[in-house]
N, C-alpha and C positions, 0 to 999 in steps of 0.2 A: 741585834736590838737589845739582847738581853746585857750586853756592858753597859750601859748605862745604869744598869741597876747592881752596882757593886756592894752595898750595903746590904744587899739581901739577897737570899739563895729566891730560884725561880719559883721553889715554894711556897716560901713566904708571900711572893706575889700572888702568887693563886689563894693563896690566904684571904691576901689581903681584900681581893676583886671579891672573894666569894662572901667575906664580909660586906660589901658594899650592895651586893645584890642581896644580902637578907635585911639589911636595911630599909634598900627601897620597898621590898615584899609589906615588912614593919610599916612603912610609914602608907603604905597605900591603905592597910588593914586600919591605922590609927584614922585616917583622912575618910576611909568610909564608915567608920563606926562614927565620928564627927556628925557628919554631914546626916548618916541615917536617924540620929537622935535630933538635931537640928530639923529637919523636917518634921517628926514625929510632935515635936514640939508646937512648928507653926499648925500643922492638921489639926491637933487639937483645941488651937486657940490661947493655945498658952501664952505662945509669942508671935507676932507680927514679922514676916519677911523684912520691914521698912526697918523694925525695931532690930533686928539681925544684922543688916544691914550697917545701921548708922553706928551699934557700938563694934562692928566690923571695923569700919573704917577711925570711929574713936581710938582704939587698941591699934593699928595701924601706925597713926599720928603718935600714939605715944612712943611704939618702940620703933619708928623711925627718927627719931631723935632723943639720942641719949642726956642723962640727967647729968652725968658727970663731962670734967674737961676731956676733950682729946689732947694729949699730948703728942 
């Protein structure tokens, strides 16, 4: 299995994998401090779920379709 990976020693894969698990760790920690401040928000009446919501789905629409041509 490991010829397929000629470009790189087997440690650098391990590298590499181990990189991608401290990412995901990173982005679960970014994704609950989000959400926990988002909530803390609507509890206090700052912001409405619906109002979270629609510019949710506004920012959605925008970077689902990009401003420039694809070539």
């Amino acid at each position: 299995m490991m010829e397929r990976y000629s470009s790189g020693t087997a440690m650098d894969i391990v590298h590499m994998v181990a990189k991608l698990g401290d990412l995901k760790d990173e982005n679960y920690r970014n994704t609950l401090a989000l959400s926990t401040i988002i909530e803390l928000l609507i509890d206090k009446g700052i912001l409405t779920r619906e109002e979270v919501e629609h510019k949710a789905k506004e920012l959605d629409q925008f970077m689902s379709h990009p401003s420039y041509p694809n070539v």
